[in-house]
Legacy VTK file of the C-alpha trace (Angstrom):
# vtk DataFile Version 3.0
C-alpha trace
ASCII
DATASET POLYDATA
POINTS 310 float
55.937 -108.788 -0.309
53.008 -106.868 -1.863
50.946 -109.164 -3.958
50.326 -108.678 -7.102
47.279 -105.962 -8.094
44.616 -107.304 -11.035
43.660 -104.527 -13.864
39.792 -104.928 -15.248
38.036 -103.043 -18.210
34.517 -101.806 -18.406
33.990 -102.844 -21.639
33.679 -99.392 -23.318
37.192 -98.244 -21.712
38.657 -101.590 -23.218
41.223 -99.925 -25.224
42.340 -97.083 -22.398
42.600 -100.174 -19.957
44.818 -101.588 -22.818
47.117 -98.819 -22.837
47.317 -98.126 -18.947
47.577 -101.877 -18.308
51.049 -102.407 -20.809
52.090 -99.187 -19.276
51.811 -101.053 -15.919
53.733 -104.298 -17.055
50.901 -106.771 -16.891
47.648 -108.232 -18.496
44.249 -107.303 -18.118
42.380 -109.381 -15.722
40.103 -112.237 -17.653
36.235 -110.883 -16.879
33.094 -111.765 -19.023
29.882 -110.299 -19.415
26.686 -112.183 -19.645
23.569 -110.183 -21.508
20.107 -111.183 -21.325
17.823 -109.820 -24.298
15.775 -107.764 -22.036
19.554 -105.118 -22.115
20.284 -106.534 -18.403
24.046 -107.856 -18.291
26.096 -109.466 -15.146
29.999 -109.073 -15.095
31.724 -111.748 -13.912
35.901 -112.262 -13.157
36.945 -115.610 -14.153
40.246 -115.114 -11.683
40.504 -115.050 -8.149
40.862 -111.690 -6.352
40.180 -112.601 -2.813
42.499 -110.443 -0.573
44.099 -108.774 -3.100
44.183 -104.904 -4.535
41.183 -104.475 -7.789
41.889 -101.860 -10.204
38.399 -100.984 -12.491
39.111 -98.872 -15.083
35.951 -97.164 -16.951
35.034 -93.350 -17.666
31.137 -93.152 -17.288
30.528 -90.857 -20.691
27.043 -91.618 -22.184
25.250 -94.184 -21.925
24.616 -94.644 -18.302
25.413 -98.640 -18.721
29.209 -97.265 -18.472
28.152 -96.183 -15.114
26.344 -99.278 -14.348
28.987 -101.769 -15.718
31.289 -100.243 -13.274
28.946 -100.412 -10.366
28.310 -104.145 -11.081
32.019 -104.979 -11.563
32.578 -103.135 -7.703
29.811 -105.213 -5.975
31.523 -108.601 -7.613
34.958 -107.355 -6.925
33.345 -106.538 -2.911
31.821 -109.620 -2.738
34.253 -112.077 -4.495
36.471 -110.761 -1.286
38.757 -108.269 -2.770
40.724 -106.286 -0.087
40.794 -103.143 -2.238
38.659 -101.914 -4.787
40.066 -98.838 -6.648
37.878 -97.417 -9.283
39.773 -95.548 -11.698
37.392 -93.211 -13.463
39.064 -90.978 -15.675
36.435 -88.754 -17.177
34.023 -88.643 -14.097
30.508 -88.335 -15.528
27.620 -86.016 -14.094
30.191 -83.723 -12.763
28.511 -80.688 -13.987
25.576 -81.412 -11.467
28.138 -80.530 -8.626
25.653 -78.002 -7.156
21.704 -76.865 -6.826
21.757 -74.236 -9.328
17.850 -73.633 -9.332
15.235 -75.278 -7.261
14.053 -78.742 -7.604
17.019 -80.441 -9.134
19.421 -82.926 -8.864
22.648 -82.958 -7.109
23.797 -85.775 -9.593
27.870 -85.777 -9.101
27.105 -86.458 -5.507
24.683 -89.431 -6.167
27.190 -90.941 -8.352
30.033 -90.707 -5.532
27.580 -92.343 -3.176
26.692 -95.074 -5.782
30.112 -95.756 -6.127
31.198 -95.574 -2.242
27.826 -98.143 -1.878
28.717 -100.021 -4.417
31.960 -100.836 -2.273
34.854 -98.863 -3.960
37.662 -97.936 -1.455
39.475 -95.675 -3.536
38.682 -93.408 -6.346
41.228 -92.447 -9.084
40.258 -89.934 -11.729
41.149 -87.165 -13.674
40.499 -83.349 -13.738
37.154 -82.962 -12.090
34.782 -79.895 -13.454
34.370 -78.901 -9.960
37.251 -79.549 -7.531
34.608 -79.738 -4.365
33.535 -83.310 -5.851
36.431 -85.103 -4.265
34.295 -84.465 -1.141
31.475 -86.122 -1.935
33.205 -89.207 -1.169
33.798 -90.968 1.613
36.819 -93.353 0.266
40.306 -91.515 -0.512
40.271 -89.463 -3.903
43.313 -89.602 -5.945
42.528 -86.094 -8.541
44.643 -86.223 -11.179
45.226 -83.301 -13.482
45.739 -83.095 -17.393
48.410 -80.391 -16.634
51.578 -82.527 -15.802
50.962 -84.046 -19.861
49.938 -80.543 -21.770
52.263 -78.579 -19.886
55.619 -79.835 -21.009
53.616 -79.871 -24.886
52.464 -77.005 -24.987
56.250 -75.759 -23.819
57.689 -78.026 -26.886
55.563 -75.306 -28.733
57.961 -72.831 -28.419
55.152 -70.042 -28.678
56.341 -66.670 -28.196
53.793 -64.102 -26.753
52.192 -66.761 -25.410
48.788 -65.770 -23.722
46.435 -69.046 -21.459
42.888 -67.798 -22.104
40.035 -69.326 -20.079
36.577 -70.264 -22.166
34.642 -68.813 -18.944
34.750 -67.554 -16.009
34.373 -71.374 -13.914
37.630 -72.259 -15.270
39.962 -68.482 -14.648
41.581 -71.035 -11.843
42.761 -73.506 -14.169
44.025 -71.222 -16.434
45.829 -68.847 -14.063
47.523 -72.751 -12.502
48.572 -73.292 -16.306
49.858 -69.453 -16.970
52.073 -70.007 -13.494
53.829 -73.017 -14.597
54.587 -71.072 -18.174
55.028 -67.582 -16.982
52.402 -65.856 -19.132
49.443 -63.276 -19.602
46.069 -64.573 -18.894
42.926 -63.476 -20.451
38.938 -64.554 -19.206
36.370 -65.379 -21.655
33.390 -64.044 -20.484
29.754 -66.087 -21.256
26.424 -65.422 -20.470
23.767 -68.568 -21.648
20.264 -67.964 -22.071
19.967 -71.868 -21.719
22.512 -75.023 -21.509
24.596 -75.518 -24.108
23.427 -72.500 -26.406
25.604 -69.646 -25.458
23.882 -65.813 -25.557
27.026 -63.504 -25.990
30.287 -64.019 -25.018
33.371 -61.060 -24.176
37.007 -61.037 -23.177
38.476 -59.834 -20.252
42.129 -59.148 -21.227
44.152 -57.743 -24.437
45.273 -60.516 -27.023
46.235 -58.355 -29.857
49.372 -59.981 -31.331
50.007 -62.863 -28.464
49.280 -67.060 -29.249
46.321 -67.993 -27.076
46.118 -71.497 -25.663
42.332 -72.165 -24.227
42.523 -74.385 -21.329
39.114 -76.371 -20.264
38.509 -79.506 -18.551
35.999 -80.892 -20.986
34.425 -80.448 -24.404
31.185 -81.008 -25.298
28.984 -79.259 -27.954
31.902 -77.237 -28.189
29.971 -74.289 -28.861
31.799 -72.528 -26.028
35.467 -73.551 -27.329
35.106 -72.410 -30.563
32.814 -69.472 -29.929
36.070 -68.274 -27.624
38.532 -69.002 -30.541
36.598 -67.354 -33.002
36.302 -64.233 -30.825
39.632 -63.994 -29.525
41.396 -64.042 -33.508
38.892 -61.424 -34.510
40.558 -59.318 -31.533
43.961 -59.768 -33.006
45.257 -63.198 -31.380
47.835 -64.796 -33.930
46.779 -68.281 -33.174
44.684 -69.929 -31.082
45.027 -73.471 -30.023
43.256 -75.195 -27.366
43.913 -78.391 -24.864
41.125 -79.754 -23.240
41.345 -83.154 -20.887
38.036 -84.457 -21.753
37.116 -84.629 -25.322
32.825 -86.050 -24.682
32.447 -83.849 -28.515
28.633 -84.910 -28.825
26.585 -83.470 -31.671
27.936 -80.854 -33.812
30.776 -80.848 -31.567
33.432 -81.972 -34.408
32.219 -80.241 -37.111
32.206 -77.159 -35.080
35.877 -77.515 -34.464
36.615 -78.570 -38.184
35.230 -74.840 -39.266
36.320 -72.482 -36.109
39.331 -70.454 -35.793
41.267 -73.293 -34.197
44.531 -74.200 -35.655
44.310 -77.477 -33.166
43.021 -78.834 -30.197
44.759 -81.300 -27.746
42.411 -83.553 -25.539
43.349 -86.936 -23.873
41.894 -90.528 -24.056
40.016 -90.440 -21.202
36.889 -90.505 -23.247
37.276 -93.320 -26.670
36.251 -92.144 -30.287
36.595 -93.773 -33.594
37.130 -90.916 -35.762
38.037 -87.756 -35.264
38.862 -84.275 -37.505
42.211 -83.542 -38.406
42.598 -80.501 -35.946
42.390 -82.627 -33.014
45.039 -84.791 -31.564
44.918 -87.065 -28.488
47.288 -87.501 -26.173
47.067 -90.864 -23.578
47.235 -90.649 -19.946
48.118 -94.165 -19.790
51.272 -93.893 -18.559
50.388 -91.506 -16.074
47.540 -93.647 -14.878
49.994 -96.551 -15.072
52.452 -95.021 -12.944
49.870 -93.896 -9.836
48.548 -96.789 -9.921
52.220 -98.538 -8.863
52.823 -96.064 -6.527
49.109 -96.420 -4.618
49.735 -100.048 -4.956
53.387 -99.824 -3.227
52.149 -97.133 -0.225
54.464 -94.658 -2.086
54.076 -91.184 -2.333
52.253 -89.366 -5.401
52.682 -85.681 -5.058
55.185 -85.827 -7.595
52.572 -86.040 -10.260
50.291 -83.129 -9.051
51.496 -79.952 -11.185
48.486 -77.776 -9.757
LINES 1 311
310 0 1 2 3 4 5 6 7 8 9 10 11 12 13 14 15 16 17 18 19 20 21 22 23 24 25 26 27 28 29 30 31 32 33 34 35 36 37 38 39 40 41 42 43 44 45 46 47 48 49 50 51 52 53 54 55 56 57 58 59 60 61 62 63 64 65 66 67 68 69 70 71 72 73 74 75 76 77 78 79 80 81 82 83 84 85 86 87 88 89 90 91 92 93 94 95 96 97 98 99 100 101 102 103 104 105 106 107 108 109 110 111 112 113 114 115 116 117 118 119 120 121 122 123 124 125 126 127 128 129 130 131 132 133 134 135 136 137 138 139 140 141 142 143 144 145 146 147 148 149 150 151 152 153 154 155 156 157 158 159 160 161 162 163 164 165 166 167 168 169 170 171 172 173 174 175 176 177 178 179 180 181 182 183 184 185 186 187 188 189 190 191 192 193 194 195 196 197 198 199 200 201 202 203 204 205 206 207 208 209 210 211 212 213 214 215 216 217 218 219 220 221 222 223 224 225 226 227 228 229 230 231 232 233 234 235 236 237 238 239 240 241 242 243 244 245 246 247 248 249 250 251 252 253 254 255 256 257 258 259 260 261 262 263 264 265 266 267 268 269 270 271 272 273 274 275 276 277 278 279 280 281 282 283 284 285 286 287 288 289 290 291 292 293 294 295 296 297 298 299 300 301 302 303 304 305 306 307 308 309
């Protein structure tokens, strides 16, 4: 008989751990959190895990505590003698440092996988990467889950006719093309060229959308200069609507606003990522079920290639 497997929360993933827990059929674990005054803190599980399976669920969005909560929760999992330590990370921070794009930087997604791996996780579980390759930076399985097997079926609820999947830029043409295979149609490129990060120079489209609904697929959104820059554009070349689903919704700064006043007629992102408030153009789906349901299956040895659409 396979024992039973204990659920834990970095504290700012409390709700998401909620969700994917009840989805699962069981309670969160019972952890608390000492802080000292000087903004050190020390997680601590008031259960026993000793030889069993640890699932740690936190994304690592700003600030970097997220990330360090969930280090410190792996090294007391490790060393309170947990057999497994899974570390279920659905929005996977830093993962736009995937690469030296210019001299004398960083590497940061790969420093992050090798905190983690040192930390003592055994298994990684997260959720649409921004750069595929990241999965081997680590050294302990990856379990890459996409967004696609939840928007898919929604946006086919749509019911759009003339339906064209348009790519923000050129980094994500793969995604979009895996999202026009599954609903057999016409794919258009936004093309971007940045004079710095985050402040886009001029942007083009690659591709006719003159009378067809254009869905933007992205992984993440930010600033969401980009997103709406691309939705703006592609109405004033003659799209009817233009909607967008994104897995990671991060929308610092202006990011809502922006959205509130583009050409948008909605945007679809996922819990990975918690917010209070949000405009009325956005709606959030949950991937705790999905989670929920990989998590069984890792748990039980049992295959998951069922849930991999791309």
């Amino acid at each position: 008989m396979v024992p039973q497997a204990k659920i834990f929360p970095v504290r700012s993933s409390h709700e998401l751990a909620e969700r994917i827990a009840e989805a699962y059929g069981q309670p969160l674990g019972k952890i608390e959190l000492t802080e000292f005054s000087d903004g050190e803190f020390q997680p601590s599980f008031e259960e026993t895990v000793r030889g069993g399976r640890v699932f740690l669920i936190g994304s690592t969005q700003p600030p970097t505590e997220n990330l360090m909560e969930m280090l410190l929760m792996i090294d007391a999992a490790k060393r309170a003698s947990a057999k497994h330590v899974t570390a279920i990370i659905p929005y996977f921070g830093w993962a736009r440092q995937d690469r030296k794009d210019k001299p004398r930087v960083p590497i940061g997604a790969k420093m992050v996988a090798n905190l983690l791996t040192a930390a003592g996780a055994t298994r990684i579980m997260t959720m649409d990467l921004h750069a595929d390759q990241i999965q081997g930076f680590f050294e302990v399985p990856v379990d890459h889950v996409f967004a696609s097997s939840l928007f898919i079926p929604l946006i086919k609820k749509l019911g759009l006719e003339n339906l064209t999947i348009a790519s923000p830029d050129m980094g994500g043409s793969k995604r979009a093309n895996n999202y026009a295979k599954w609903l057999e149609s016409e794919v258009v490129i936004c093309y971007k060229q940045r004079k710095k990060a985050n402040v886009i120079d001029k942007m083009t489209v690659i591709g006719s959308v003159e009378g067809r609904n254009v869905i933007l697929i992205d992984d993440m959104i930010d600033t969401a200069g980009t997103i709406t820059k691309a939705a703006d554009m592609l109405m004033e070349e003659g799209a009817l609507s233009v909607r967008a689903f994104c897995t990671h919704g991060v929308l610092s700064g202006k990011a809502k606003e922006r959205i509130e006043k583009s050409a948008l007629l909605e945007m679809v992102i996922t819990d990975t990522v918690p917010h209070k408030t949000l405009p009325e153009k956005i709606r959030v789906v949950s991937v705790a079920e999905l989670f929920a349901n990989i998590m069984h299956k890792v748990h039980h040895h049992e295959s998951i290639s069922s849930h991999f659409l791309e």
